[in-house]
DSSP file (Angstrom, degrees, kcal/mol; ACC not computed):
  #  RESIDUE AA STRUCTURE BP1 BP2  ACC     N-H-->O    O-->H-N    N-H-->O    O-->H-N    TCO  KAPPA ALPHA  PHI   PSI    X-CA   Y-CA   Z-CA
    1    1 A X     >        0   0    0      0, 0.0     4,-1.1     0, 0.0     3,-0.5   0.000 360.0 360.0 360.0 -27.6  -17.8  -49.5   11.8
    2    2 A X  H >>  +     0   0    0      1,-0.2     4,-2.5     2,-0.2     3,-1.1   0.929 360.0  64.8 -96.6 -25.7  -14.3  -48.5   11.1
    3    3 A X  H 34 S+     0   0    0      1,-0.2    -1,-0.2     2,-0.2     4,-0.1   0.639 103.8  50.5 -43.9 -27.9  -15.2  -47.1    7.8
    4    4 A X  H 34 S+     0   0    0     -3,-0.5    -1,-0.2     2,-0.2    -2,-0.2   0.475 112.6  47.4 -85.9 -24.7  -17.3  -44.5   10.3
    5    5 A X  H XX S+     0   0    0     -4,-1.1     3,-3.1    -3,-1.1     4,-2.9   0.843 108.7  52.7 -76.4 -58.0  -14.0  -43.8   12.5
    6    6 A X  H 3X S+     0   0    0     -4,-2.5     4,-1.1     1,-0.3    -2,-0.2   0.717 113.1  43.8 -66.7  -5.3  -11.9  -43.2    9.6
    7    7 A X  H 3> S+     0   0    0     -5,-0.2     4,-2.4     3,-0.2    -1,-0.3   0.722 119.1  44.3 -95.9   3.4  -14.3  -40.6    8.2
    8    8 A X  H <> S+     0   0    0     -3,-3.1     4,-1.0     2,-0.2    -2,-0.2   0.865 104.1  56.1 -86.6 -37.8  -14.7  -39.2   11.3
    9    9 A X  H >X S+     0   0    0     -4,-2.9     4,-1.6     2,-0.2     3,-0.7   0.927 111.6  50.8 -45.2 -45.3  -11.2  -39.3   12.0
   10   10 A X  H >X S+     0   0    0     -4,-1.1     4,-2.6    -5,-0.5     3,-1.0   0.969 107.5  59.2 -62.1 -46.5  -10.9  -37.0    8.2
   11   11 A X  H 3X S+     0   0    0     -4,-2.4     4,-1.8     1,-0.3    -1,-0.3   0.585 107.1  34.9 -69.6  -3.5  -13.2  -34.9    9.4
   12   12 A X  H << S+     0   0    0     -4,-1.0    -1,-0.3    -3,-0.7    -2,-0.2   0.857 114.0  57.2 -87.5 -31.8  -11.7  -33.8   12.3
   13   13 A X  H X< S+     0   0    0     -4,-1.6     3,-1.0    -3,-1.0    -2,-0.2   0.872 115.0  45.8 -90.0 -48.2   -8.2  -33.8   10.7
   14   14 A X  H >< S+     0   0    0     -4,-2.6     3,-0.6     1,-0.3    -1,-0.2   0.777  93.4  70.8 -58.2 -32.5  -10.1  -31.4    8.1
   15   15 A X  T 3< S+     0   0    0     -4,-1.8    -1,-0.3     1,-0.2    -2,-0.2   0.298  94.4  58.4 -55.1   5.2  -11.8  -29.2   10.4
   16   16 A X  T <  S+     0   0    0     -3,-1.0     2,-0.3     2,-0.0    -1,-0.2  -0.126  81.9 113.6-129.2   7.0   -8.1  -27.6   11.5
   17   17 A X    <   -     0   0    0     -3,-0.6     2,-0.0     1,-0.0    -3,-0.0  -0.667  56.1-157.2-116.6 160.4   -7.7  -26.7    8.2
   18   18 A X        -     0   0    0     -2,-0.3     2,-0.3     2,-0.0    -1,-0.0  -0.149  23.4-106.3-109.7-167.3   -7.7  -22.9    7.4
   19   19 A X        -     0   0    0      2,-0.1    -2,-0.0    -2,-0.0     0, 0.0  -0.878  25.3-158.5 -93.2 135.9   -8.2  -20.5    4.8
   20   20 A X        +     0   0    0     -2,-0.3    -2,-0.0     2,-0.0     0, 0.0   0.352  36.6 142.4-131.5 -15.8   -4.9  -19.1    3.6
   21   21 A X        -     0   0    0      1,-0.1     2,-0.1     2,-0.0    -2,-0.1   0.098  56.5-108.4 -65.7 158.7   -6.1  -15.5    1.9
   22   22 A X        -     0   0    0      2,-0.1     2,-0.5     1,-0.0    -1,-0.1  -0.240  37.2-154.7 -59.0 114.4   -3.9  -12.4    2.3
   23   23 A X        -     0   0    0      1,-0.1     2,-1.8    -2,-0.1    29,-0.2  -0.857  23.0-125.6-124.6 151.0   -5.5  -10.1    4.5
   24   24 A X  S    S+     0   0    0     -2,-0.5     2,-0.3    27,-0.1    -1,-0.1   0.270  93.6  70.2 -72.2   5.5   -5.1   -6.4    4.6
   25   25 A X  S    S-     0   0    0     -2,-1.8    -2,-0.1    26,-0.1    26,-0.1  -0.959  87.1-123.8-129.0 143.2   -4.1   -6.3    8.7
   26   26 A X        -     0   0    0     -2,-0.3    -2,-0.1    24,-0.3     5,-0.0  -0.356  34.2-111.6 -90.3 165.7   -0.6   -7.8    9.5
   27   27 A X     >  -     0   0    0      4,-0.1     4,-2.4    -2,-0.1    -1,-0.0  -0.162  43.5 -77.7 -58.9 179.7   -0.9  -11.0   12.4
   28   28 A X  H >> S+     0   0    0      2,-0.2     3,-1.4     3,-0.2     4,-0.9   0.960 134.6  34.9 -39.7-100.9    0.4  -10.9   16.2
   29   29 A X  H 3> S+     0   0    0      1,-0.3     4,-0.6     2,-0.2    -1,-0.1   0.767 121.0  47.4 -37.6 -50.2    4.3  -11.6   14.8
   30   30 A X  H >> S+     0   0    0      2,-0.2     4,-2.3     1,-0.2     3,-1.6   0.898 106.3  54.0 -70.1 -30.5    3.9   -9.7   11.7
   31   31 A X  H X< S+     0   0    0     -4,-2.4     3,-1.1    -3,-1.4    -2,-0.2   0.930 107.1  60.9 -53.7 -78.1    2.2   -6.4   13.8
   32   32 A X  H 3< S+     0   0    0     -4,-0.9    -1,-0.2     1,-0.3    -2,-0.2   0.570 107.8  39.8 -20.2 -34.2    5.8   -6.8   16.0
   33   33 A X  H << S+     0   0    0     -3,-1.6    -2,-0.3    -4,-0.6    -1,-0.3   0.900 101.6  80.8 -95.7 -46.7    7.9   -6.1   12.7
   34   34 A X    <<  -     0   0    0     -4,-2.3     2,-0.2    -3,-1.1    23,-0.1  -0.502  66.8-173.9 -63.3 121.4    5.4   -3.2   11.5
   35   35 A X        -     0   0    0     -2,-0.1     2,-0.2    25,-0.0    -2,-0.0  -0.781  41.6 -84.4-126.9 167.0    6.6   -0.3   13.5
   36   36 A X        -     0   0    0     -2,-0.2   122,-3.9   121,-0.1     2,-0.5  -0.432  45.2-153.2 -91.8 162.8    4.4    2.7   13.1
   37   37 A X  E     -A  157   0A   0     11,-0.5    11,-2.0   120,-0.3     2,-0.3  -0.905   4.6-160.5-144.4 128.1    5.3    4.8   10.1
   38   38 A X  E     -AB 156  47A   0    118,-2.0   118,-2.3    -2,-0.5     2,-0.5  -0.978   7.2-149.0-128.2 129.0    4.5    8.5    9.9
   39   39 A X  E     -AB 155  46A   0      7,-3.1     7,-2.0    -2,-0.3     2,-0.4  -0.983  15.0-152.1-119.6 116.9    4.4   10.6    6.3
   40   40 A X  E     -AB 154  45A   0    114,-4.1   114,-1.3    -2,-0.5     2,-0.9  -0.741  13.8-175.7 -73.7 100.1    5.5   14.2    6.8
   41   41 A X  E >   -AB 153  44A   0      3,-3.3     3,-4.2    -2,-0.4     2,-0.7  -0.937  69.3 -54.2-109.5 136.8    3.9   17.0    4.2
   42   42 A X  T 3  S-     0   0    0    110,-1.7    -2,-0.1    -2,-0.9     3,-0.1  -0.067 118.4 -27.8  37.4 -91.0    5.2   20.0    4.7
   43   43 A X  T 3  S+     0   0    0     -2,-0.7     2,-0.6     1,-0.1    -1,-0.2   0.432 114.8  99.5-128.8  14.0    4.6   20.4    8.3
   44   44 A X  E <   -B   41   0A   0     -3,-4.2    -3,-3.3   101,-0.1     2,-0.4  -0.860  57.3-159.6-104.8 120.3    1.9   18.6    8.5
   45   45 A X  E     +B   40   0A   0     -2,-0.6     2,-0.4    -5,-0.3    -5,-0.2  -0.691  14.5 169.6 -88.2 116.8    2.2   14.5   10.0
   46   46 A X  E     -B   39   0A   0     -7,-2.0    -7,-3.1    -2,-0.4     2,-0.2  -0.977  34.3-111.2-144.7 157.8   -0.1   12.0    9.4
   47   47 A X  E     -B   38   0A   0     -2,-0.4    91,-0.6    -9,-0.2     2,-0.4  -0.657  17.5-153.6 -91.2 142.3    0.0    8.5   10.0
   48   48 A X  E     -D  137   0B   0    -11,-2.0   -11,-0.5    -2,-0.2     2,-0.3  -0.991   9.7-153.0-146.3 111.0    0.2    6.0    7.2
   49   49 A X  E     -D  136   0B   0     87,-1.2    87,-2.4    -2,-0.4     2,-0.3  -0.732  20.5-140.0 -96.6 109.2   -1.3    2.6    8.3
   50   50 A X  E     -D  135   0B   0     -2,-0.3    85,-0.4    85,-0.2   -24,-0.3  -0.660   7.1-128.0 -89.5 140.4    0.6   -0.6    5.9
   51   51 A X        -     0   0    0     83,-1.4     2,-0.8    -2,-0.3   -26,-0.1  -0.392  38.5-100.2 -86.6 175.4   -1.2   -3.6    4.5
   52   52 A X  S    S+     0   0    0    -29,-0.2     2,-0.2     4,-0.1    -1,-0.1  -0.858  75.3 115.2-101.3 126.5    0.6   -6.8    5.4
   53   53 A X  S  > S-     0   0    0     -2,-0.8     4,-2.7    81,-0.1     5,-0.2  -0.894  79.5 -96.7 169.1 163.4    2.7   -7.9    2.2
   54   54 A X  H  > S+     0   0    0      1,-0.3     4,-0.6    -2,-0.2    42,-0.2   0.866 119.0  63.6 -61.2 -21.1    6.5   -8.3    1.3
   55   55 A X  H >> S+     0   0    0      1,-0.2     4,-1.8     2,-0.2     3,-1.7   0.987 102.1  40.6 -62.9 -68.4    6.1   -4.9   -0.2
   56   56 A X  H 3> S+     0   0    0     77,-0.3     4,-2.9     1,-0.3    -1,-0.2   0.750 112.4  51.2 -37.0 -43.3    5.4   -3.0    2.6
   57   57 A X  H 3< S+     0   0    0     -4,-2.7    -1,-0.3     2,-0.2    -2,-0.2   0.357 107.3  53.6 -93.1   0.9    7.7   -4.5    4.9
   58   58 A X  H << S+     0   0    0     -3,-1.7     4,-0.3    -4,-0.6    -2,-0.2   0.437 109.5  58.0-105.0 -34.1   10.7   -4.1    2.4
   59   59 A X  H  < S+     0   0    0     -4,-1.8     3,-0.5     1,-0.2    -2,-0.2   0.888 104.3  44.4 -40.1 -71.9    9.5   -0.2    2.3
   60   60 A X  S  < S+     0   0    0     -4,-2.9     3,-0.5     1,-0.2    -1,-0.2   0.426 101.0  64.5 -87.5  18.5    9.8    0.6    5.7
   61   61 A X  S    S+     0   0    0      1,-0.2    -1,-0.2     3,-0.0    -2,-0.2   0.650 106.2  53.5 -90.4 -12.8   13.4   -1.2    6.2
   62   62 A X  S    S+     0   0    0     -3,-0.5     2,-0.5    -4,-0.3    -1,-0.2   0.235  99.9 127.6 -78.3  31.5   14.7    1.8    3.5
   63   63 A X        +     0   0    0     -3,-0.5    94,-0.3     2,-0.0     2,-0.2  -0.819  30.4  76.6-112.0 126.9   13.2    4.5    5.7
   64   64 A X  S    S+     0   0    0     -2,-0.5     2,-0.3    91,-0.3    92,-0.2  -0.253  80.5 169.4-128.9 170.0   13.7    7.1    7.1
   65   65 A X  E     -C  155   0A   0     90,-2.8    90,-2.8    -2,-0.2     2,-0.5  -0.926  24.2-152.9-159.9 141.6   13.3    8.8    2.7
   66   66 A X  E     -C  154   0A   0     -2,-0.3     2,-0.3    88,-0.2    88,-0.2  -0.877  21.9-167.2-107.7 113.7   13.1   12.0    1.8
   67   67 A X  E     -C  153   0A   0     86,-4.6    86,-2.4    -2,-0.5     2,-0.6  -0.864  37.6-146.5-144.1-153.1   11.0   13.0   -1.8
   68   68 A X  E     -C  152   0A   0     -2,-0.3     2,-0.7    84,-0.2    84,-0.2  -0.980  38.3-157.8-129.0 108.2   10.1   15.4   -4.4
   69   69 A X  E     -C  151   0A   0     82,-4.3    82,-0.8    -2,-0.6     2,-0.4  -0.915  10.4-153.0-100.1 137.9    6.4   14.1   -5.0
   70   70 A X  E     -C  150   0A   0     18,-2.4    80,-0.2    -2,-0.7    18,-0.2  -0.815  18.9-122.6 -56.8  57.0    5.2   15.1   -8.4
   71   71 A X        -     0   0    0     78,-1.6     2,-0.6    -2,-0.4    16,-0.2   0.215  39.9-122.0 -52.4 165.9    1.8   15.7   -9.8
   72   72 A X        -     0   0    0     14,-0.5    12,-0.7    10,-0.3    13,-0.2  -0.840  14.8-148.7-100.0 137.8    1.6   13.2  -12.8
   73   73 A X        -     0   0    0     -2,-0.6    -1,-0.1    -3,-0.1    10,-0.1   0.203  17.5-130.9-108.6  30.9    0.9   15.2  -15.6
   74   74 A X        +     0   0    0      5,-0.2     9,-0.1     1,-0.1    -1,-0.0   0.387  66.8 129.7  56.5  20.2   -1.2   12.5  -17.6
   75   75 A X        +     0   0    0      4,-0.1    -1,-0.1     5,-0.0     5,-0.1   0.885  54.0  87.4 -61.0 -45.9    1.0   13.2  -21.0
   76   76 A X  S    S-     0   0    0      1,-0.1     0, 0.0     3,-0.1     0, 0.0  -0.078  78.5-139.8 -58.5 140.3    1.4    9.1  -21.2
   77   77 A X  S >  S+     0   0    0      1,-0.1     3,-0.6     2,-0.1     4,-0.1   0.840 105.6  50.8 -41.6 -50.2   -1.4    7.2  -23.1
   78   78 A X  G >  S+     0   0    0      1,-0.3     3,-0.5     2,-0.1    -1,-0.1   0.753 118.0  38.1-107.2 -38.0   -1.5    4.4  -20.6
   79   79 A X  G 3  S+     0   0    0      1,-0.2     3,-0.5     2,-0.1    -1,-0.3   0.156  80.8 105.0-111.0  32.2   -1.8    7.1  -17.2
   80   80 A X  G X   +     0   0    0     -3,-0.6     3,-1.2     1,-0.2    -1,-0.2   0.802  67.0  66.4 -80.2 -16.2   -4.1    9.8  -18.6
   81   81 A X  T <  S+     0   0    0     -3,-0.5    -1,-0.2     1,-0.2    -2,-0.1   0.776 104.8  53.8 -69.6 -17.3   -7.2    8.7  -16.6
   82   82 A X  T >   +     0   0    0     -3,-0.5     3,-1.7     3,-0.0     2,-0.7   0.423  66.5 136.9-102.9   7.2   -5.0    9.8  -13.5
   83   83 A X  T <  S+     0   0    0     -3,-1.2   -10,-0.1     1,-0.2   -12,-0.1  -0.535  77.0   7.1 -73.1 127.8   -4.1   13.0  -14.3
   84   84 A X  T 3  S+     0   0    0    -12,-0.7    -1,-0.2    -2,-0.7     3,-0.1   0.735 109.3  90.5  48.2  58.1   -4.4   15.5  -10.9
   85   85 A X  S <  S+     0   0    0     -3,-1.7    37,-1.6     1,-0.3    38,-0.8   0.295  85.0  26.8-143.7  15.1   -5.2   12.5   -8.5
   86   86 A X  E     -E  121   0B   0     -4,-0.4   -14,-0.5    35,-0.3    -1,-0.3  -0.978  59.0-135.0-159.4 155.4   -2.1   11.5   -7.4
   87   87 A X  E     -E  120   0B   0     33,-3.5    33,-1.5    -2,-0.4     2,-0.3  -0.865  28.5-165.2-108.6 162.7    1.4   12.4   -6.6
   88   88 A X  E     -E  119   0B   0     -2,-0.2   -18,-2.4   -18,-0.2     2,-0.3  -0.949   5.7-170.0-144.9 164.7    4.2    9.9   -7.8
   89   89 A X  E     -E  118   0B   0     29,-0.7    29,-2.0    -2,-0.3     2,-0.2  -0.835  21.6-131.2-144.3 104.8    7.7    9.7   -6.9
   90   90 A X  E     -E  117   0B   0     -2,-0.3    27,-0.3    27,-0.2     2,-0.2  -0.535  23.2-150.2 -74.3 116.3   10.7    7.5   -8.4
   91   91 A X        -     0   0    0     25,-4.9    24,-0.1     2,-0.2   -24,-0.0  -0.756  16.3-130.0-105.2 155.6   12.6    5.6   -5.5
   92   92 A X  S    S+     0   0    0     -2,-0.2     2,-0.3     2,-0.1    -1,-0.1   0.158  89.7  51.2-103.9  31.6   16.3    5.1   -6.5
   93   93 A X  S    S-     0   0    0     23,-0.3     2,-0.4     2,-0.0    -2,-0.2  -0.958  88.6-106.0-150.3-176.7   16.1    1.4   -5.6
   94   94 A X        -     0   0    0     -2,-0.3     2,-0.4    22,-0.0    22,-0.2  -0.836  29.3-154.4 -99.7 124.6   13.5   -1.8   -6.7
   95   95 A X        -     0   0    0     20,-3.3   -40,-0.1    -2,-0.4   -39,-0.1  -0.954  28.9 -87.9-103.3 156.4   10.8   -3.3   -4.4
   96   96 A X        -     0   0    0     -2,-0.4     2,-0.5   -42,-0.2   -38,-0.1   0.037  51.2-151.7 -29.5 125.6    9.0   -6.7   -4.2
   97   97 A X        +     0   0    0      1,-0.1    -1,-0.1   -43,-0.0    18,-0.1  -0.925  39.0 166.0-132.0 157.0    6.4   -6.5   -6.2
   98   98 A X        -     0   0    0     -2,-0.5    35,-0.3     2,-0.1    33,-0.1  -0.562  27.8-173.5-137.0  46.6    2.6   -8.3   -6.4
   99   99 A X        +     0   0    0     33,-0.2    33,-0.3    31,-0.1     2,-0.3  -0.428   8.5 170.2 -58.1 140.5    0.7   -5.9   -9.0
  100  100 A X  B     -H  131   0C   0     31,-2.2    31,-2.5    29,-0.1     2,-1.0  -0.872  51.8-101.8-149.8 153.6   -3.5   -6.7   -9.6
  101  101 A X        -     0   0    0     -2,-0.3    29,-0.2    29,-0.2    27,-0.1  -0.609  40.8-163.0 -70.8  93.2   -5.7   -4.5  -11.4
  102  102 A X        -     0   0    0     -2,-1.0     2,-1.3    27,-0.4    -1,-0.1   0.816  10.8-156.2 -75.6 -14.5   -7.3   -2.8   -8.0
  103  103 A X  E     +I  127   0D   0     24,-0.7    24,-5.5    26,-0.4     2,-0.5  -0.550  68.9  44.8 108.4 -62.0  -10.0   -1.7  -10.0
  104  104 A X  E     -I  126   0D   0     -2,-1.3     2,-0.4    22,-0.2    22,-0.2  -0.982  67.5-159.1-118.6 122.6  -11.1    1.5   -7.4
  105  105 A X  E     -I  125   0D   0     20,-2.4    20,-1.5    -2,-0.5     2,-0.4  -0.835  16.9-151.4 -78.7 116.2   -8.3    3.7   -6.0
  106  106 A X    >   -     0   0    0     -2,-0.4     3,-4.1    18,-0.2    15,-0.2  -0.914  24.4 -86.3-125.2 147.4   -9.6    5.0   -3.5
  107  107 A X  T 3  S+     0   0    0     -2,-0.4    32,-0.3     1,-0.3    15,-0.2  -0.112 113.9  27.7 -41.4 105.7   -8.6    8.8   -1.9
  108  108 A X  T 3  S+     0   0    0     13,-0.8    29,-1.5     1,-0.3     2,-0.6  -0.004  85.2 133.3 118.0 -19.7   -5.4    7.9    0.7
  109  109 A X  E <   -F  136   0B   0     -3,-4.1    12,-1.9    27,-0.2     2,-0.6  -0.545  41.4-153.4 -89.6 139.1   -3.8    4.9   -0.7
  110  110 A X  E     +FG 135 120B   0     25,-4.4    24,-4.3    -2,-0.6    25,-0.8  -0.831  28.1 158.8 -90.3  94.3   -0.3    4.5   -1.2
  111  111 A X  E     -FG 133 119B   0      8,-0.9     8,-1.4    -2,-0.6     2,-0.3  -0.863  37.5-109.8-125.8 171.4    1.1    2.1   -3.9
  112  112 A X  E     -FG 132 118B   0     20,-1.2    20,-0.7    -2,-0.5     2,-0.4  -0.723  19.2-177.6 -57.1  98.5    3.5    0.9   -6.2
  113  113 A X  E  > S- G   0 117B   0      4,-2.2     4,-1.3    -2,-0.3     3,-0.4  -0.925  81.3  -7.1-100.0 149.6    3.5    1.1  -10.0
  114  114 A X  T  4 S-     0   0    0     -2,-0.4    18,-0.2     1,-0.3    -2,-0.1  -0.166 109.0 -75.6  84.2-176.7    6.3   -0.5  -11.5
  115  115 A X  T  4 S+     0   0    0    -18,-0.1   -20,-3.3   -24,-0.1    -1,-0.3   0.409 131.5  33.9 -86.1 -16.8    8.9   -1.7   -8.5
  116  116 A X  T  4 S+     0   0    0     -3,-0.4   -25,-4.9   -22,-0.2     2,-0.9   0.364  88.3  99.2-151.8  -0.3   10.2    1.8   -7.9
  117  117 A X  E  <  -EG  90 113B   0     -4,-1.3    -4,-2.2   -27,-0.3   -27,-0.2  -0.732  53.1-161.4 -80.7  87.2    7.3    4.3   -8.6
  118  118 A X  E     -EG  89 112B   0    -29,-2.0   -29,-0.7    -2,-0.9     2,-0.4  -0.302  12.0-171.9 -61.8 150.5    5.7    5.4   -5.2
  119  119 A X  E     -EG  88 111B   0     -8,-1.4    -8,-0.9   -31,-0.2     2,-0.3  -0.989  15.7-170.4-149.2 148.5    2.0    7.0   -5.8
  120  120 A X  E     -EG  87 110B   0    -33,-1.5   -33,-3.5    -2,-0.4   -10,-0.2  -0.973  19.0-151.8-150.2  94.3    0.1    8.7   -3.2
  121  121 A X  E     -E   86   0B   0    -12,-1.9   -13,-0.8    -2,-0.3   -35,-0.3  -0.499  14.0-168.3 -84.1 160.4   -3.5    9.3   -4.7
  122  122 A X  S    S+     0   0    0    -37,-1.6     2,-0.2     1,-0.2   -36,-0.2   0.634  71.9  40.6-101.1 -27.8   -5.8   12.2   -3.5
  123  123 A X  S    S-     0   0    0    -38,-0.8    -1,-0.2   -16,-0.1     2,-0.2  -0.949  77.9-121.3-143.0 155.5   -9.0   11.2   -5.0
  124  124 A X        +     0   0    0     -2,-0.2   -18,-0.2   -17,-0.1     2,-0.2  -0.651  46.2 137.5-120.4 141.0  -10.8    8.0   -5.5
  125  125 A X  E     -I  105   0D   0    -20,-1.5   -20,-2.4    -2,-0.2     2,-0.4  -0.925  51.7 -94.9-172.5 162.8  -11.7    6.8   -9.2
  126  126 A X  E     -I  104   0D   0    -22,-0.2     2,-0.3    -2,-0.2   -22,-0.2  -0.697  38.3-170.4-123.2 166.9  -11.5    3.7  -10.6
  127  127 A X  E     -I  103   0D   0    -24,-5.5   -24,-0.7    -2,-0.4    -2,-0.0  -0.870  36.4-160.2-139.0 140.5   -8.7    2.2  -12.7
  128  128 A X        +     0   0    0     -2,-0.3     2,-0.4   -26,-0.1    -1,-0.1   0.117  68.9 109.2-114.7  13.9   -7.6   -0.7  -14.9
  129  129 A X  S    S-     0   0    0    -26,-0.1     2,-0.4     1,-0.1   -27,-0.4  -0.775  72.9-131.2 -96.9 143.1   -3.6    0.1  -14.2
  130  130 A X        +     0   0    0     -2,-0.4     2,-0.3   -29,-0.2   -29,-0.2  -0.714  35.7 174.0-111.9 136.6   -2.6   -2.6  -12.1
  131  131 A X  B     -H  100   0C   0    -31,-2.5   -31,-2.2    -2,-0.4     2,-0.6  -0.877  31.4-113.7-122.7 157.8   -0.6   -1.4   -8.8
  132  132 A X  E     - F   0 112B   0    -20,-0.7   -20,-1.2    -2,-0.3   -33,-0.2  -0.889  33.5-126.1 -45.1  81.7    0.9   -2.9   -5.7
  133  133 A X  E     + F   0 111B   0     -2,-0.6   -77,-0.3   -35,-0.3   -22,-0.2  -0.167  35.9 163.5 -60.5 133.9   -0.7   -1.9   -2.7
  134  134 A X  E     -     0   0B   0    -24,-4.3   -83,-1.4     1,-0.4     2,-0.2   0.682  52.2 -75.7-101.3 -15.7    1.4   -0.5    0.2
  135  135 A X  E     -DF  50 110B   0    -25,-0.8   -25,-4.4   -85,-0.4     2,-0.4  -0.905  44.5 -95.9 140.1 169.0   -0.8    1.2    2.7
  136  136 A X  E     -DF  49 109B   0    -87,-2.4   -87,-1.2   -27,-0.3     2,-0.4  -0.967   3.8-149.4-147.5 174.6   -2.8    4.2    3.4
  137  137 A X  E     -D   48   0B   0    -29,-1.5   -89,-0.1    -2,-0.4     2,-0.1  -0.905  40.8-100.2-125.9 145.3   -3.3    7.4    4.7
  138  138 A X        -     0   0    0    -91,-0.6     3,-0.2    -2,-0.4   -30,-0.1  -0.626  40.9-153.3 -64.7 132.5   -6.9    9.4    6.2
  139  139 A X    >   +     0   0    0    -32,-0.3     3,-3.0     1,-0.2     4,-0.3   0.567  55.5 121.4 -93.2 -29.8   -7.3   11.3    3.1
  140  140 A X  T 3  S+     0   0    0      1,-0.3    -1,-0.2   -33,-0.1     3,-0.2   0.619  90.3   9.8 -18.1 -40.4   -9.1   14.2    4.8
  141  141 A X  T >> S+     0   0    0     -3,-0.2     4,-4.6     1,-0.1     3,-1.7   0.222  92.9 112.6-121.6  22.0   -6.8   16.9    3.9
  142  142 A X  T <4 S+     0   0    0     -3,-3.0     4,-0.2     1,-0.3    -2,-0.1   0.600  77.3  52.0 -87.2 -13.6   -4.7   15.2    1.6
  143  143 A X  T 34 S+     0   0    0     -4,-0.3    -1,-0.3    -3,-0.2    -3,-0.1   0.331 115.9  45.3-109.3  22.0   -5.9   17.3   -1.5
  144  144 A X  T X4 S+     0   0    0     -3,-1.7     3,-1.0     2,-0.1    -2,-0.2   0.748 112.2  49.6 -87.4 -50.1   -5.1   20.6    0.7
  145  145 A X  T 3< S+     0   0    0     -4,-4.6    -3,-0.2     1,-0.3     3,-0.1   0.533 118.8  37.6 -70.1  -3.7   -2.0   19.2    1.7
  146  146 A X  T 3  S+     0   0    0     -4,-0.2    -1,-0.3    -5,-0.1     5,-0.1  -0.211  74.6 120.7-147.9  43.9   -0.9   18.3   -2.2
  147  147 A X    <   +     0   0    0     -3,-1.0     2,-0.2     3,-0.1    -2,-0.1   0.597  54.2  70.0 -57.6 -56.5   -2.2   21.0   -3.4
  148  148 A X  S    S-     0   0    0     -3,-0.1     3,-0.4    -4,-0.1   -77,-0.2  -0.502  88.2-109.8 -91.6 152.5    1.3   22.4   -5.0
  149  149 A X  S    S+     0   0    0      1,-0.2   -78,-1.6    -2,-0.2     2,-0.3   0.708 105.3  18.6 -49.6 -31.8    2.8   20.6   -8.0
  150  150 A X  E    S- C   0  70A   0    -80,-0.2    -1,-0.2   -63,-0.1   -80,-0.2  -0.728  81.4-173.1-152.9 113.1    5.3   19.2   -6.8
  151  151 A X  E     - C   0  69A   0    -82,-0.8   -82,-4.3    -3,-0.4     2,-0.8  -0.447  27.4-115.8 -94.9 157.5    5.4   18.8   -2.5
  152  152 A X  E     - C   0  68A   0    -84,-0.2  -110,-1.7    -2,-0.1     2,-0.3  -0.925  35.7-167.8-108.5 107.9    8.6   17.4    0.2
  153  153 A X  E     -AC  41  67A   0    -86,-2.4   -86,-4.6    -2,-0.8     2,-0.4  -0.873  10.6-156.2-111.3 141.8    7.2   14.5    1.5
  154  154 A X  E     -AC  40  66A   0   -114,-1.3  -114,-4.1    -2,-0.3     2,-0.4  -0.979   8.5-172.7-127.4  98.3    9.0   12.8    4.7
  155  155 A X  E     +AC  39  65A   0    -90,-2.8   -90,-2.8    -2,-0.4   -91,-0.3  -0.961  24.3 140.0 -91.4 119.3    8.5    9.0    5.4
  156  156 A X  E     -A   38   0A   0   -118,-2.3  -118,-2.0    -2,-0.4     2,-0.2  -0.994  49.7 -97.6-165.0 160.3    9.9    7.6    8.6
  157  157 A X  E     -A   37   0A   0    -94,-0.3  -120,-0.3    -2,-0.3  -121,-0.1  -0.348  50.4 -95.5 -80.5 152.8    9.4    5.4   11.5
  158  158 A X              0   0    0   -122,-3.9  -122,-0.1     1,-0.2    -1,-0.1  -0.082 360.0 360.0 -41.7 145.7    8.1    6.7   14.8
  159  159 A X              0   0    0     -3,-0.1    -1,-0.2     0, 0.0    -2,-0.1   0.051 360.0 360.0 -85.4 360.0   10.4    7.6   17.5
């Protein structure tokens, strides 16, 4: 008989137990620290929605940032699959980083190459260059809006 509490006792003790994986929407506390975060092209504002990770949240304490986005202009071995699908920007300081091979980039997302390369894709293809994901943006006009070689993009938090 007590051999039949104590596994009942484990099982109960076990049922509480959780599964731990990262997922892409931040909790109740984290949602509180994510304030909402608006990326300016040209004069056009669109809202840029962050996945929950140290990256992200290390992002928006530099903001408000002002850049010069770039097309990449796929000269590199290693980035030629990517040439006129993204714009990329060198930020003049490091963030956390968690690179995996995301396999499909898909038209709106905002990552990390490297610790200090922002990229902002236009179009969805898939990819064996391993990135950090930060967030994304509704891609709907995003290859009107990044059009020109090289665009002034404005990330900062809402007012």
């Amino acid at each position: 008989m007590s051999r039949w509490y104590g596994c009942l006792l484990a099982f109960l003790l076990l049922s509480g137990c959780t599964d731990t994986k990262e997922s892409s929407r931040p909790s109740d506390l984290e949602q509180k620290e994510l304030k909402s975060v608006l990326l300016q092209i040209d004069e056009t504002t669109v809202p840029i929605r962050f996945v929950d990770n140290e990256t992200a949240m290390a992002l928006q304490k530099r903001l408000p940032l002002t850049m010069q986005m770039k097309e990449l202009n796929g000269n590199e071995k290693y980035l030629k699959e990517l040439n006129g699908n993204e714009k990329y920007h060198y930020v003049p300081f490091s963030l956390p980083t968690n690179s995996k091979n995301v396999g499909m980039v898909q038209a709106g997302d905002l990552m990390l190459y490297g610790s200090d390369c922002l990229v902002l894709f236009y179009e969805t293809f898939q990819t064996d260059i391993p990135y950090t994901r930060i967030g994304w943006v509704e891609p709907n006009r995003l290859p009107e809006l990044l059009s020109a070689d090289t665009v002034r993009v404005q990330m900062s938090t809402q007012q």
